[in-house]
C-alpha positions as CSV (number, residue, x, y, z in Angstrom):
1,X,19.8,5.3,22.4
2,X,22.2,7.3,20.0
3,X,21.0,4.7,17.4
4,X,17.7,4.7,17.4
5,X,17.8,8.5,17.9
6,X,19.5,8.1,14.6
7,X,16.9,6.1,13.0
8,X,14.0,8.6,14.0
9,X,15.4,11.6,12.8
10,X,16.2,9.5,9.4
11,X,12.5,8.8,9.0
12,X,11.4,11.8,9.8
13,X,13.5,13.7,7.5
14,X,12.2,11.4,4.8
15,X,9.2,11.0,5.5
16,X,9.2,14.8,5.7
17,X,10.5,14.8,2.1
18,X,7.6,12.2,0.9
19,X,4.9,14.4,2.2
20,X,5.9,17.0,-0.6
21,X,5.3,15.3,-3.1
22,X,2.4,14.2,-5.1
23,X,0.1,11.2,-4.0
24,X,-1.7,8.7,-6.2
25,X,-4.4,5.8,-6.3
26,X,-5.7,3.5,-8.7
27,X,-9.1,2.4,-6.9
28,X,-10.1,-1.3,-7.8
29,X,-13.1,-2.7,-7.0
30,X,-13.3,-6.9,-6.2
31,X,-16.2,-9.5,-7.2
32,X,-17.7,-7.4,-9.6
33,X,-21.0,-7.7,-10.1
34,X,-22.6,-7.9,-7.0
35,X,-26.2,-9.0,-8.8
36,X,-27.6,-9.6,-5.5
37,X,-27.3,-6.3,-4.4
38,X,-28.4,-5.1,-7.6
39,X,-31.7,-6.5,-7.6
40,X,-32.2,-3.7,-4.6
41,X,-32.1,-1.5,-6.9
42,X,-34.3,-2.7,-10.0
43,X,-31.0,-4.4,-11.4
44,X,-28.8,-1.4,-11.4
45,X,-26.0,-1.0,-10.2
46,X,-26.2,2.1,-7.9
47,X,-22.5,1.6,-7.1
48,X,-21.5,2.3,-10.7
49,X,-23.6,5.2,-10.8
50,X,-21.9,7.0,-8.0
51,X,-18.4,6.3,-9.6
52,X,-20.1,8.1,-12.8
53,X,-20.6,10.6,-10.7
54,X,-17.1,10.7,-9.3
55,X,-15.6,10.7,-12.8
56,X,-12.5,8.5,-11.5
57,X,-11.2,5.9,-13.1
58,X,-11.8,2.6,-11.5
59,X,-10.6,-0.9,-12.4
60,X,-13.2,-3.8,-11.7
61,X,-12.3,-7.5,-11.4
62,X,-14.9,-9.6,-12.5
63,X,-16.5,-13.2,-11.5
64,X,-18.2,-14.7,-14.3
65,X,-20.2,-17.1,-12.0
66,X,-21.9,-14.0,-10.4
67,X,-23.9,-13.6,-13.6
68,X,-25.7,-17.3,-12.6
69,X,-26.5,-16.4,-8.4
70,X,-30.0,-15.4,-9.5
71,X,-32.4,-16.1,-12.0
72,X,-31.9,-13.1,-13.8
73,X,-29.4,-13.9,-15.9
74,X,-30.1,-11.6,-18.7
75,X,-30.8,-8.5,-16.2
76,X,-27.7,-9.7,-15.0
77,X,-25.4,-9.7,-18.3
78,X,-26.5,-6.7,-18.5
79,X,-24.9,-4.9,-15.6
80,X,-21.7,-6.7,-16.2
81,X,-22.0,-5.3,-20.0
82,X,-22.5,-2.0,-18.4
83,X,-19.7,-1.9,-16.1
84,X,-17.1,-3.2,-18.9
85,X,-18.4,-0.7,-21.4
86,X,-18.2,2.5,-19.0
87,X,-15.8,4.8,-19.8
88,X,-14.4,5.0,-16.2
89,X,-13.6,1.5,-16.0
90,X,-11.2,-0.6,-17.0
91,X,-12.1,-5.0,-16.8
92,X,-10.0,-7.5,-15.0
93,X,-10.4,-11.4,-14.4
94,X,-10.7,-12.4,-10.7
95,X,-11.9,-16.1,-11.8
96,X,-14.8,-17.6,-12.7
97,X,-15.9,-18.6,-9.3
98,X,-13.7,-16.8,-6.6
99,X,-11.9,-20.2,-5.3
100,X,-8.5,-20.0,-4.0
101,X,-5.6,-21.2,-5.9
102,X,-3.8,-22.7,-2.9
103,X,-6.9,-25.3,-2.2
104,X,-6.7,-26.3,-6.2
105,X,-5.1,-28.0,-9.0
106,X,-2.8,-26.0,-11.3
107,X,-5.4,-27.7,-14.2
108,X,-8.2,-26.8,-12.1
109,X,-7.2,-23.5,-11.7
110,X,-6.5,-23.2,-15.8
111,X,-10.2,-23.5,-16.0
112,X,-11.5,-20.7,-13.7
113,X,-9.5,-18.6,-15.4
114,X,-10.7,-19.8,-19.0
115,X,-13.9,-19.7,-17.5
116,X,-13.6,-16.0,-16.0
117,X,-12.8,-14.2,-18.9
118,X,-15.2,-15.6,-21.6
119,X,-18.0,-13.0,-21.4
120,X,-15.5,-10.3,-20.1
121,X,-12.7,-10.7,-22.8
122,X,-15.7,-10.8,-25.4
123,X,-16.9,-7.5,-24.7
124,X,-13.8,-6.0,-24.1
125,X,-12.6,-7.4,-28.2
126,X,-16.2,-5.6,-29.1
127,X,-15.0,-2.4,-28.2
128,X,-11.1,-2.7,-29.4
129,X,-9.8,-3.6,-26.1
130,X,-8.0,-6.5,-24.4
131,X,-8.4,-7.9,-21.5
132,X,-5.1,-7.6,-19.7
133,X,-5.4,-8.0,-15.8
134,X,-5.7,-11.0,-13.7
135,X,-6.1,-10.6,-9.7
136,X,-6.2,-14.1,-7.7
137,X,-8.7,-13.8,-5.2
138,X,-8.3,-14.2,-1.7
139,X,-4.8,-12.4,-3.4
140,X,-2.9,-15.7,-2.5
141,X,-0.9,-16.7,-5.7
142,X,-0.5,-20.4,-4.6
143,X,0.6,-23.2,-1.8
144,X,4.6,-22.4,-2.8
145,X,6.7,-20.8,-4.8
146,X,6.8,-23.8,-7.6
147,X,2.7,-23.0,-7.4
148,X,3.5,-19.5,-8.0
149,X,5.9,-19.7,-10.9
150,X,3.9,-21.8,-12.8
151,X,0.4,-19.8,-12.6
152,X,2.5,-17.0,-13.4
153,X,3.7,-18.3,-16.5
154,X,0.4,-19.3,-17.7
155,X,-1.1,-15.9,-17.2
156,X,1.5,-14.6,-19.1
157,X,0.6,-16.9,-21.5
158,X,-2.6,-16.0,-22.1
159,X,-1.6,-12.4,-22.4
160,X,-2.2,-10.9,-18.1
161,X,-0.3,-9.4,-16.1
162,X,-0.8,-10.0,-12.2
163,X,-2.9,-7.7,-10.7
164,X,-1.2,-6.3,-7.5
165,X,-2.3,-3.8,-4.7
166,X,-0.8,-2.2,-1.7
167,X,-3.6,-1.5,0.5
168,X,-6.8,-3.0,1.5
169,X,-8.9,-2.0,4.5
170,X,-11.2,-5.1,5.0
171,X,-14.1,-4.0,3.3
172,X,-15.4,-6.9,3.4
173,X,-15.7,-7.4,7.2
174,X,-16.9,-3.5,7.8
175,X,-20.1,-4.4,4.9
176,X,-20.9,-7.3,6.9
177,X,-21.5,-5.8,10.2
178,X,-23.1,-2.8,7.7
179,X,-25.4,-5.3,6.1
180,X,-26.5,-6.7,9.6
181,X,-27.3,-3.4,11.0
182,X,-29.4,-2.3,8.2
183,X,-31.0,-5.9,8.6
184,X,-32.0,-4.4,12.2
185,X,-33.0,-0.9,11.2
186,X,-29.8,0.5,13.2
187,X,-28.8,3.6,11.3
188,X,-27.1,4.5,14.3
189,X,-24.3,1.9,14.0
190,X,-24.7,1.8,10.9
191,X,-23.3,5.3,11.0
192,X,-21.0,4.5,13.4
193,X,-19.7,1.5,10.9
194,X,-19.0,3.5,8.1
195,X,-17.6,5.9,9.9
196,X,-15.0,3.8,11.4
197,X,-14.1,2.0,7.9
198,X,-13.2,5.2,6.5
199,X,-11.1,6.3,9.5
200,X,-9.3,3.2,9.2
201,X,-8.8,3.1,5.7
202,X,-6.9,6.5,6.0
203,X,-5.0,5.3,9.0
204,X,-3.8,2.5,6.4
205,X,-3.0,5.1,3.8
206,X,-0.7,7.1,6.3
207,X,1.1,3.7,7.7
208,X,2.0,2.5,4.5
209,X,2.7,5.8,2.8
210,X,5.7,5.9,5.3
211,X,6.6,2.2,4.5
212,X,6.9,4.3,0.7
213,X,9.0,6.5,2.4
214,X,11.3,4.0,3.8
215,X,11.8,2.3,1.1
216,X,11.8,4.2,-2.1
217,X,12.4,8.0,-0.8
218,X,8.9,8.9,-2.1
219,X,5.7,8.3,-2.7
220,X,4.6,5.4,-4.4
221,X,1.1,4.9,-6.5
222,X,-1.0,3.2,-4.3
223,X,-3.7,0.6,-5.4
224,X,-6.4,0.3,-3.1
225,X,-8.6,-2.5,-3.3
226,X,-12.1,-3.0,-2.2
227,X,-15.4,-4.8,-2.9
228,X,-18.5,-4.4,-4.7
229,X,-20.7,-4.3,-1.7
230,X,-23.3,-2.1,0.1
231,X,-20.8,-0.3,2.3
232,X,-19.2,0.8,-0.8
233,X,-22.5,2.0,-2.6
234,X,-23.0,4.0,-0.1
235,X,-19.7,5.4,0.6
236,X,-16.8,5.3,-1.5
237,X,-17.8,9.1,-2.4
238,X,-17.1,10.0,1.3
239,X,-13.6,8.0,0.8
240,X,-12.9,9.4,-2.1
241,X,-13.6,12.6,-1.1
242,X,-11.5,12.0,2.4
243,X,-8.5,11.0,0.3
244,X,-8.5,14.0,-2.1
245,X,-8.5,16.2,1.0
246,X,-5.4,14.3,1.8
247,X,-3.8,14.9,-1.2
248,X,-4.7,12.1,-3.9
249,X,-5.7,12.1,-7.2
250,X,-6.8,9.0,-8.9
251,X,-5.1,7.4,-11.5
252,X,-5.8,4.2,-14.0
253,X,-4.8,1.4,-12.8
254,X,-2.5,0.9,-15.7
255,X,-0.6,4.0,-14.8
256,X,-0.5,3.0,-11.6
257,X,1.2,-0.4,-12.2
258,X,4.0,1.6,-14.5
259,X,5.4,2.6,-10.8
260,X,8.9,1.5,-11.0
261,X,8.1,-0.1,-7.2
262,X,6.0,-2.6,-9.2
263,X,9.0,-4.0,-10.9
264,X,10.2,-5.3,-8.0
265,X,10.3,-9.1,-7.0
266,X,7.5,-10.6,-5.4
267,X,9.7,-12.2,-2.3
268,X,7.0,-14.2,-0.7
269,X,6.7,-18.0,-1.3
270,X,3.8,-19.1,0.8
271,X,-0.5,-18.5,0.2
272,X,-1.1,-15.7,2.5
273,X,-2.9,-12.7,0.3
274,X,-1.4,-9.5,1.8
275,X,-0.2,-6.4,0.3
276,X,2.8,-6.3,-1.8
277,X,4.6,-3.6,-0.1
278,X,4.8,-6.9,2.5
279,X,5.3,-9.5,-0.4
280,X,8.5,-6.8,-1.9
281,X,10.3,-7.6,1.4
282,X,12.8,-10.6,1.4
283,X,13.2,-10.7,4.8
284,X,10.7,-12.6,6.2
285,X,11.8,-10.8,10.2
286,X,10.8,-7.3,8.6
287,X,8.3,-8.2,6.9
288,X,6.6,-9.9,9.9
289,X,8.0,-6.4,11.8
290,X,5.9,-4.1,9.4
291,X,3.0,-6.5,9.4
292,X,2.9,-6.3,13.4
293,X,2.9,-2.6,13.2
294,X,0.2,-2.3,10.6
295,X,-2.8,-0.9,12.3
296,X,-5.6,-2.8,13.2
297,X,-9.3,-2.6,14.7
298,X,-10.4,-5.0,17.3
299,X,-13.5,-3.3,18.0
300,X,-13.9,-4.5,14.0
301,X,-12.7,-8.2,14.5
302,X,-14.6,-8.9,17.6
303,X,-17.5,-7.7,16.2
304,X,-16.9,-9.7,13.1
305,X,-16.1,-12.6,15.4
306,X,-19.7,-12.2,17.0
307,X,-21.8,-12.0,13.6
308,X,-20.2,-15.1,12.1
309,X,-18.8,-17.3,14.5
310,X,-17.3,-19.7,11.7
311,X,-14.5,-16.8,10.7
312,X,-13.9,-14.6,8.3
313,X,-14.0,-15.4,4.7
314,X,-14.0,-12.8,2.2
């Protein structure tokens, strides 16, 4: 009992500490451009509008194959071209077509990512920039860690560095259940829906702001990663706006990565895509032991569960 009596006050005194100090995100936005949602709004992208209007800096990680989901290809390019050129943003690969490392060849893999940054890295040399990032989706870096070395080495290559992040709130499964109920003209839980995915999201902010605190003393710069999707249209501002009321600023995602937390070794061999405060932990018992105590949503999952039968899939 003296022990774990111990332990509390421990936390708590840091912890204590960590809330003094400063808090910061980079915000990072997945599968970017959504063209389907776009033609909603007269091929616009309302989403990058409201980050304008935020005037944060956000980095985007782009699928070139989104350009070719419609037939407006042109209209299309043109949204992409938009994001990469805004001032806000700063242009990532996430692939060509979104498929997961872990199911593919290391050759086949070499081509989505030759194929993912053609238009993107293009633009980017237009306007003097390179194109620096590379985020795997799903987040899984491969089957092993022989699979992970050697994609590592060839994005390295080719001038990236790996894109990491520390929290995600499942975006992807809230816009779903958003989508649907919009579908059925329920604003009600629709309401209800976004209000939940922004509780969560800063119930994840508070649990792994005290991993932070375990682990370094402080508070690290956070990377939060979502989606471009409806949800997020219509909402990030109310995030955003939750988060700065809880302290943050946001950052650039390249001053984000200069963290010194983001040096550390990425411990985890296998293809599961989780946050790298998890993949910075070499025991696999605590980090299993802080994945269990993550918070979670059931009312989220089942409901996910009951819209698509066949499982998740991001």
């Amino acid at each position: 009992m003296h022990k774990v009596m111990r332990i509390v006050v421990i936390f708590l005194l840091v912890y204590g500490a960590a809330l003094g100090q400063k808090k910061e995100v980079a915000i990072t936005i997945d599968d970017v451009p959504n063209v389907l949602l776009n033609e909603r709004y007269h091929h616009h992208s309302l989403l990058l509008e409201r980050i304008d209007s935020l005037s944060i800096p956000v980095a985007i990680f782009i699928n070139e194959h989104n350009i070719q989901k419609s037939a407006f290809q042109k209209e299309n390019l043109e949204i992409l071209t938009s994001w990469i050129k805004n001032k806000n943003i700063t242009s990532g690969n996430h692939s060509f077509s979104h498929i997961n490392y872990a199911d593919t060849s290391f050759q086949a893999y070499q081509l989505e990512i030759l194929k993912g940054e053609t238009l993107t890295r293009s633009i980017l040399e237009s306007l003097g920039k390179k194109l620096e990032y590379f985020r795997f989706p799903y987040n899984s870096l491969g089957k092993d860690q022989q699979a992970h070395e050697r994609i590592a080495q060839y994005l390295a290559s080719r001038g990236y560095t790996i894109a990491p992040f520390t929290i995600e709130s499942e975006d992807w499964m809230y816009n779903a259940l958003y989508e649907d109920a919009l579908k059925k003209n329920n604003h009600t839980l629709a309401r209800q829906i976004w209000l939940e995915y922004v509780s969560f999201t800063l119930k994840l902010f508070e649990y792994f702001e005290q991993l932070s605190a375990l682990r370094f003393g402080r508070n690290i710069k956070e990377i939060y990663l979502c989606h471009d999707n409806a949800l997020n249209t219509d909402y990030l501002p109310q995030l955003v706006h939750k988060l700065a009321i809880r302290g943050y600023s946001f950052i650039e995602f390249h001053d984000a990565v200069q963290d010194k937390a983001y040096l550390l070794s990425d411990t985890y061999p296998g293809r599961a895509g989780f946050s790298w405060v998890y993949r910075w932990e070499p025991d696999p018992a605590k980090r299993k032991a802080m994945m269990v105590s993550e918070p979670g949503n059931p009312w989220l999952y089942n409901e996910y569960k009951r819209l698509t039968p066949g499982g998740p899939s991001k």
